[in-house]
VOPAGU-2260 file (C-alpha; in pm, 1 decimal, decimal comma):
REM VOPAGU-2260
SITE   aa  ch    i         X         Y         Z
SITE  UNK   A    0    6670,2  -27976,3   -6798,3
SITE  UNK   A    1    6883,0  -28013,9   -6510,8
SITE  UNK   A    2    6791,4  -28169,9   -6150,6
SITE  UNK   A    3    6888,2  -27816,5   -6004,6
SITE  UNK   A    4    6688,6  -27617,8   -6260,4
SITE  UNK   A    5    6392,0  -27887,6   -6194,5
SITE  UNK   A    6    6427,0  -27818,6   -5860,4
SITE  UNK   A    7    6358,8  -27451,0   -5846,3
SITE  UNK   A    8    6141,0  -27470,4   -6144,0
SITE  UNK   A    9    5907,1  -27705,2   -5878,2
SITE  UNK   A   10    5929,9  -27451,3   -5623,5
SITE  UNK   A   11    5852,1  -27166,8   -5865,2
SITE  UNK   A   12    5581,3  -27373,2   -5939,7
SITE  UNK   A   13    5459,1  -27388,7   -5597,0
SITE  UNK   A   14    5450,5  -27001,7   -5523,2
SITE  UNK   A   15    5777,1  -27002,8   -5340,3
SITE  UNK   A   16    6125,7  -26986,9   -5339,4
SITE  UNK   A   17    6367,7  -27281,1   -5307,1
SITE  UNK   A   18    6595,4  -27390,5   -5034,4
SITE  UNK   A   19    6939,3  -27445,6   -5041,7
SITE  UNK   A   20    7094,7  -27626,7   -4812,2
SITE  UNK   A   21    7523,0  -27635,8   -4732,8
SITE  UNK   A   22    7714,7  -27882,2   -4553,6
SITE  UNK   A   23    8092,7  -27928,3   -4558,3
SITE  UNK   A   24    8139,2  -28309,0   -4592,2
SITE  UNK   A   25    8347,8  -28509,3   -4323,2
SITE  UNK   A   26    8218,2  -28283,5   -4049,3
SITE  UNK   A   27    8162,1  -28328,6   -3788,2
SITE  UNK   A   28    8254,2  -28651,3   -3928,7
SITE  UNK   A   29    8197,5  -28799,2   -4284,2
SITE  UNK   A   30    7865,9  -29041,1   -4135,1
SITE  UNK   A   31    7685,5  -28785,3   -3955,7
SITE  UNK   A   32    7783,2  -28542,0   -4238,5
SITE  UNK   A   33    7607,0  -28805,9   -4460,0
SITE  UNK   A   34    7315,5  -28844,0   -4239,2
SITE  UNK   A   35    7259,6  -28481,6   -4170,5
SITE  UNK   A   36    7224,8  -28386,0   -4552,5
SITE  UNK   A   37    6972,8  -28723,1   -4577,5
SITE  UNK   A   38    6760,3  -28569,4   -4287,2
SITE  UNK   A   39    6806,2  -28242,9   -4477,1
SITE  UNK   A   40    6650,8  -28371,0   -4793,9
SITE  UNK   A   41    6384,9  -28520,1   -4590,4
SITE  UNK   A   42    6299,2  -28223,0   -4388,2
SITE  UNK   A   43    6240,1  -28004,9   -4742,7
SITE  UNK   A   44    6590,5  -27846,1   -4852,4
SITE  UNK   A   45    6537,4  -27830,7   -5268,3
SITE  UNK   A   46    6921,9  -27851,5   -5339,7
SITE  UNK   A   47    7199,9  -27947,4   -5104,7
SITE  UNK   A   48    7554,7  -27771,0   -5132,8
SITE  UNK   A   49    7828,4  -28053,4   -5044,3
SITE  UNK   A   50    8130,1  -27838,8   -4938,2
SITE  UNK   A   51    8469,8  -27947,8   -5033,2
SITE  UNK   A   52    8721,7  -27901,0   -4773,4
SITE  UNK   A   53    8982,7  -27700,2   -4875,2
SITE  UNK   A   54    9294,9  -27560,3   -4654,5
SITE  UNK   A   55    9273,3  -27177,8   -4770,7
SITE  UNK   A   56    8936,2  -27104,5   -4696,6
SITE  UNK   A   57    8966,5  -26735,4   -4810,9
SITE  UNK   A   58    8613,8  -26703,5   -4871,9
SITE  UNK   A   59    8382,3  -26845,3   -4580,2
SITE  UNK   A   60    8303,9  -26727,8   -4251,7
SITE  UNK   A   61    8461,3  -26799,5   -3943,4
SITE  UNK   A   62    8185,8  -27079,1   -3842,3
SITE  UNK   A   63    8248,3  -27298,8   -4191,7
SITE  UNK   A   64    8611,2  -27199,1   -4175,8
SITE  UNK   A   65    8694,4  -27361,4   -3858,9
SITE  UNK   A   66    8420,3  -27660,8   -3970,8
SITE  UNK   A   67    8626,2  -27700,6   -4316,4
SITE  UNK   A   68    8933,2  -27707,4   -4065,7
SITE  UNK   A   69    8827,8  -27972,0   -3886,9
SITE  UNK   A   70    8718,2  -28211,0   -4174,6
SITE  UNK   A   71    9107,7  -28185,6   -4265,5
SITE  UNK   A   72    9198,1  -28321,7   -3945,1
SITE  UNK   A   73    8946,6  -28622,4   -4014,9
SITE  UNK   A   74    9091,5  -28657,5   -4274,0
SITE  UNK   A   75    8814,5  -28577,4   -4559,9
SITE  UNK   A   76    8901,9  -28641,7   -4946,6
SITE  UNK   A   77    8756,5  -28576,4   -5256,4
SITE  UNK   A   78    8617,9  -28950,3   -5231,0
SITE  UNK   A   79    8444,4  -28845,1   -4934,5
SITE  UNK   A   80    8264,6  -28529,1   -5071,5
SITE  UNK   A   81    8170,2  -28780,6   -5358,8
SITE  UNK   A   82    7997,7  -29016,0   -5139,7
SITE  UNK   A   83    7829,5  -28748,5   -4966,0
SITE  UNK   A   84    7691,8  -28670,1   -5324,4
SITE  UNK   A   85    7607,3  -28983,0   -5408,1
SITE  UNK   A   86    7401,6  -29050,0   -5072,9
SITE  UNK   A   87    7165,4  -28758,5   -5147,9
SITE  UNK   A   88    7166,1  -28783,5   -5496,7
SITE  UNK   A   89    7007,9  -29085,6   -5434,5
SITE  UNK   A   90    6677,8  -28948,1   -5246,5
SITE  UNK   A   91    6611,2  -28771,2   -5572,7
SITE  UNK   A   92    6764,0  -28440,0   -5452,6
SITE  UNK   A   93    6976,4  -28247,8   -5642,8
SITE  UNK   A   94    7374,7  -28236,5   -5475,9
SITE  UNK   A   95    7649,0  -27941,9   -5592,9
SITE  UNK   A   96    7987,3  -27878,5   -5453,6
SITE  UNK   A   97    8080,6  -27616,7   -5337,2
SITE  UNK   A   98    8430,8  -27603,9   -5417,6
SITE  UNK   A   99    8737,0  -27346,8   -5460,0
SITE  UNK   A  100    8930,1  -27465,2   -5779,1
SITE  UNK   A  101    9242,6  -27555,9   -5713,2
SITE  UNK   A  102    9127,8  -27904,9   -5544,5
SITE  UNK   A  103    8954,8  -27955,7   -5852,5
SITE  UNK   A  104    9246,6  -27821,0   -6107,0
SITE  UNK   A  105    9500,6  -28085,5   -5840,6
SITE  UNK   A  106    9196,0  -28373,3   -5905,8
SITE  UNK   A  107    9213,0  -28251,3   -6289,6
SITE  UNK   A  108    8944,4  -28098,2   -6400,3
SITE  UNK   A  109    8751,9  -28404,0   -6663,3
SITE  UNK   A  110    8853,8  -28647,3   -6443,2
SITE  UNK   A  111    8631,7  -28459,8   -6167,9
SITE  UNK   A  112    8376,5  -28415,1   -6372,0
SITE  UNK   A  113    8322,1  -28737,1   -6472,2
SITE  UNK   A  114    8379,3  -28883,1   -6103,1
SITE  UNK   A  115    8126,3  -28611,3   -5995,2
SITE  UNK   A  116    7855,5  -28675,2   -6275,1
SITE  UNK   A  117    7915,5  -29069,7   -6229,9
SITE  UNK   A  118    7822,9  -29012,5   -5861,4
SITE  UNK   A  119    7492,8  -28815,4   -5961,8
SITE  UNK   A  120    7635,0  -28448,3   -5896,1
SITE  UNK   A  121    7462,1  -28200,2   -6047,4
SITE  UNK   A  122    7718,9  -27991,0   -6066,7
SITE  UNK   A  123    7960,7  -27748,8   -5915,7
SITE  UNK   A  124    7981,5  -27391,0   -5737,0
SITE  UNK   A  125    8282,5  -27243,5   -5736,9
SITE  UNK   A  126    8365,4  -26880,2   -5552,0
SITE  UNK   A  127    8723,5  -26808,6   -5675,3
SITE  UNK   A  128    8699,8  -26906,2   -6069,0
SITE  UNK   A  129    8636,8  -26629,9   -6280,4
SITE  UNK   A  130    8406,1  -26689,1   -6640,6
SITE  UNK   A  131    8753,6  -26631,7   -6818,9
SITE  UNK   A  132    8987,4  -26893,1   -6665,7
SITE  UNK   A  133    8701,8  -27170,0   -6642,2
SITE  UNK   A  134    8760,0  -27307,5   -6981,4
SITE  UNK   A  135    8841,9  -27657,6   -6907,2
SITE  UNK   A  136    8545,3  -27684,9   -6635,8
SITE  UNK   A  137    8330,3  -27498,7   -6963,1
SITE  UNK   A  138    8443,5  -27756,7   -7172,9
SITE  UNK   A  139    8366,8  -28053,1   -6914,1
SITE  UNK   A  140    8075,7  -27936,3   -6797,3
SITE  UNK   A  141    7892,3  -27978,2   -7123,1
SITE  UNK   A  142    8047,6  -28292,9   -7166,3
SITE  UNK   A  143    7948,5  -28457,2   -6826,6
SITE  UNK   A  144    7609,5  -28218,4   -6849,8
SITE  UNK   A  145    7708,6  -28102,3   -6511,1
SITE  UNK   A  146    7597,5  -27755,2   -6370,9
SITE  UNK   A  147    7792,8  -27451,1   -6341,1
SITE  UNK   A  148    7711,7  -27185,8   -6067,3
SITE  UNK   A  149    7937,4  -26896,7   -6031,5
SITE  UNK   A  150    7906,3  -26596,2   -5808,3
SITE  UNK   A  151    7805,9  -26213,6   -5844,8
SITE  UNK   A  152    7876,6  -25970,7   -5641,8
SITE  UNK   A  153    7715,6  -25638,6   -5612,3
SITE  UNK   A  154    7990,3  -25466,0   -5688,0
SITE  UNK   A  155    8028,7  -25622,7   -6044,7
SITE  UNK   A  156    7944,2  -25369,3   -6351,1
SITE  UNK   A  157    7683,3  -25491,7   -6583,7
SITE  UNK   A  158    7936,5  -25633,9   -6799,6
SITE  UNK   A  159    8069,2  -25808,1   -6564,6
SITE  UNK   A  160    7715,6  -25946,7   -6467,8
SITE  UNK   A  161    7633,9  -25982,7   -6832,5
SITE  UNK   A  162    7975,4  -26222,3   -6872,8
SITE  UNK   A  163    7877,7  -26416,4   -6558,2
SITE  UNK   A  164    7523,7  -26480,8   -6622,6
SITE  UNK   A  165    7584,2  -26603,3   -6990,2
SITE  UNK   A  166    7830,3  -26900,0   -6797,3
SITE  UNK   A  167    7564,9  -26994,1   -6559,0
SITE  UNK   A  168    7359,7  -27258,5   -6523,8
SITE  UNK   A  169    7094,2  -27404,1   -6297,0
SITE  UNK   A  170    7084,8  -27068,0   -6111,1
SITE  UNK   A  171    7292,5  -26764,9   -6036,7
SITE  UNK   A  172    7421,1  -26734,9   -5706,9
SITE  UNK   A  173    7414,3  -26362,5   -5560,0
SITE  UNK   A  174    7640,0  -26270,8   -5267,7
SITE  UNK   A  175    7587,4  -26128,0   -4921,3
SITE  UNK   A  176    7525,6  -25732,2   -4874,3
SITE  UNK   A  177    7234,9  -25566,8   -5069,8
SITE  UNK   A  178    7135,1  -25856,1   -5219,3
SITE  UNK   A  179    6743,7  -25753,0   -5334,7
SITE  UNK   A  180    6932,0  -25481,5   -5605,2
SITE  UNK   A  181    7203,7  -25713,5   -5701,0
SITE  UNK   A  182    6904,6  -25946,2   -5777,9
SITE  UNK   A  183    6729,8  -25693,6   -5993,4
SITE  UNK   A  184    7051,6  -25627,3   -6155,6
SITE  UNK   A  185    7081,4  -26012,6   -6256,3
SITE  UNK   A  186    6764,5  -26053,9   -6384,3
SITE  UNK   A  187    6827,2  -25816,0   -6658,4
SITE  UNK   A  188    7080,8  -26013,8   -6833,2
SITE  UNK   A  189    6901,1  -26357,4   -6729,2
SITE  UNK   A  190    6629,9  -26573,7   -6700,9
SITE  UNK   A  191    6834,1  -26825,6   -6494,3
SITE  UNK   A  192    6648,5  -26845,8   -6145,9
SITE  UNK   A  193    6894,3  -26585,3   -5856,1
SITE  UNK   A  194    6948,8  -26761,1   -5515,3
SITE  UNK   A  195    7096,0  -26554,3   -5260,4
SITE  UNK   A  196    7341,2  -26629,0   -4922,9
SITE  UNK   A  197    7253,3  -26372,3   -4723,9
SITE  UNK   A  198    7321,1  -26514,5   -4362,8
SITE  UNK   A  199    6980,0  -26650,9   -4298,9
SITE  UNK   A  200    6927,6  -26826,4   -3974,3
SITE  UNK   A  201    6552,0  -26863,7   -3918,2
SITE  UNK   A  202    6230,8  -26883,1   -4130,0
SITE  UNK   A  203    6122,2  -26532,9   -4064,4
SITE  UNK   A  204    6468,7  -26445,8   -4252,0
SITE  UNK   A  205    6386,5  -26706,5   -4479,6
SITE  UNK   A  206    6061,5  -26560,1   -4593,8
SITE  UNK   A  207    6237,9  -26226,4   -4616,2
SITE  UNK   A  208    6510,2  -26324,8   -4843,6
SITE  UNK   A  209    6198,4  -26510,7   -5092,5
SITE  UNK   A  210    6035,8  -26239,7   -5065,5
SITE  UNK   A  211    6266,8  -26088,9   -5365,8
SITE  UNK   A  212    6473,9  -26427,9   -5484,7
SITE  UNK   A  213    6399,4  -26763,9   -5636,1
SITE  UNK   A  214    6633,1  -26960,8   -5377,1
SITE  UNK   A  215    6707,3  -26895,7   -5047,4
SITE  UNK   A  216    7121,5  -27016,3   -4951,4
SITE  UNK   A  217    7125,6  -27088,8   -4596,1
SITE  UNK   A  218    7494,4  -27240,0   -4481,4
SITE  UNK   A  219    7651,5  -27163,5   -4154,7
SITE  UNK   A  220    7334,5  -27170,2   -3913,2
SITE  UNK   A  221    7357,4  -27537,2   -4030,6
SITE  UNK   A  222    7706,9  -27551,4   -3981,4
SITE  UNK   A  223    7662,6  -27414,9   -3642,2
SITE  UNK   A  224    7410,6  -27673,3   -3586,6
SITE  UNK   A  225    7650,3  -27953,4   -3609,8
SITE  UNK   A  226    7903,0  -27763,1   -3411,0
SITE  UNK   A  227    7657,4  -27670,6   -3124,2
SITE  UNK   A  228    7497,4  -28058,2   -3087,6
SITE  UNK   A  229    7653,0  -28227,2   -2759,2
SITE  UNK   A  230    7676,9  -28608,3   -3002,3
SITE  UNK   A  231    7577,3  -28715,2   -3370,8
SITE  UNK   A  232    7208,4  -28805,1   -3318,9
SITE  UNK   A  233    7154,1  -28477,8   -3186,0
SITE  UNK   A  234    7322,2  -28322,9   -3471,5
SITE  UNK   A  235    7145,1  -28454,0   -3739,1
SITE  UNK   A  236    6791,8  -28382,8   -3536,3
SITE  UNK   A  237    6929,1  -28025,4   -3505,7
SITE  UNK   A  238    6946,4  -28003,9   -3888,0
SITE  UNK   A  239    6614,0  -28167,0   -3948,9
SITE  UNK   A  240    6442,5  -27942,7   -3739,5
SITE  UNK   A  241    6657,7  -27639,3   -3896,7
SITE  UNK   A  242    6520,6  -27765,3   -4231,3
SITE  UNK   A  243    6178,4  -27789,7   -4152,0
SITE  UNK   A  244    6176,8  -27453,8   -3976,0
SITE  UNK   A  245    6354,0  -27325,2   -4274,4
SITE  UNK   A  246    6153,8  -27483,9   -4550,7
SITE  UNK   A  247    5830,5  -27318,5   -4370,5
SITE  UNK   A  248    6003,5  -26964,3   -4420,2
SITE  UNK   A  249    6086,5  -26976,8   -4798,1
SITE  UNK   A  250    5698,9  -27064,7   -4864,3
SITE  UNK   A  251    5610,4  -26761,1   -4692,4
SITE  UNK   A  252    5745,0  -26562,1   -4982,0
């Protein structure tokens, strides 16, 4: 069993959902980025997303966009989102990156694997790979045990869902607008726990979005944390008491 799948089998355990937590690394800069997802861990977040920064964000909001932007300019590389892992890996919490593919396919795709699992990675997420081009991240990922979350949208057919789910593991990430039937619709192909980023910003949220999901994806009110604190000590307070606040909600399931 995997450190992600341990992780929300805990939680299950517990009567609640888990927490997931996202941070891009090297932002605001690659310490406090490091110390933020440490005081996140500590403050209750069950999983922590490590967000590669990429230069085509396509994907994100404006408020990780502009973040992801501005770990570019500081320079970020894939050795810094892999220290980042290894930091929180080390608390015992599970770390994933978040990653669009072509970084990885540039990196080469064993050769990331292996740097990822030899850093303690649990594995990756990745929004823009589809089931049927991932065959050399398949084929690594069993070899480096490594996790592999992939996205569903609620517009995907139960095929499609079907073809997803059977690719997944750890959990199955569900996207954005009317998330509580596109959860429904997952669990009938799966058993794999369903976490869902559904722009959650505050416990009562929190407890909302458990209220029909095992994990609860919470990434830009963090982001906007960091962006919002006037120096680093205030940042990484900011996401501790985010956390905490947070951590509160998804027990209230």
């Amino acid at each position: 069993m995997s450190t992600v799948s341990t992780a929300f089998g805990k939680a299950a355990a517990e009567g609640r959902a888990a927490l997931v937590g996202y941070l891009p690394a090297g932002f605001p800069d690659k310490e406090t980025a490091i110390k933020a997802a440490l005081a996140m861990a500590a403050a209750g977040a069950d999983v922590i997303e490590v967000g590669l920064p990429y230069s085509d964000p396509l994907m994100d909001g404006p408020v990780i966009a502009d973040a992801v932007y501005r770990a570019l300019r500081n320079g970020t590389k894939v050795a810094d989102v892999l220290d980042m892992v290894k930091a929180i890996a080390d608390t015992g919490t599970p770390a994933l990156v978040m990653t669009y593919w072509n970084p990885v396919d540039r990196y080469g795709v064993d050769a990331f694997a292996r740097d990822l699992a030899a850093a303690g990675g649990a594995g990756l997420i990745t929004p823009d790979l589809t089931p049927e081009e991932a065959g050399p991240w398949l084929e690594a990922s069993e070899k480096y045990r490594l996790d592999r979350v992939f996205l569903v949208a609620p517009s995907s057919t139960p095929e499609r869902v079907s073809t997803i789910t059977a690719r997944c593991s750890g959990f199955v990430y569900a996207v954005n607008e009317a998330a509580g039937a596109t959860v429904s619709r997952i669990r009938a192909h799966t058993s794999l726990p369903v976490a869902v980023g559904l722009g959650v910003s505050n416990r009562d949220q929190a407890a909302e979005v458990a209220g029909f999901a095992d994990g609860v994806i919470v990434g830009s009110a963090f982001v906007r944390r960091l962006t919002d604190a006037p120096d680093p000590a205030s940042a990484v307070a900011a996401i501790r008491t985010l956390t905490a606040d947070l951590a509160q909600g998804v027990s209230r399931r």
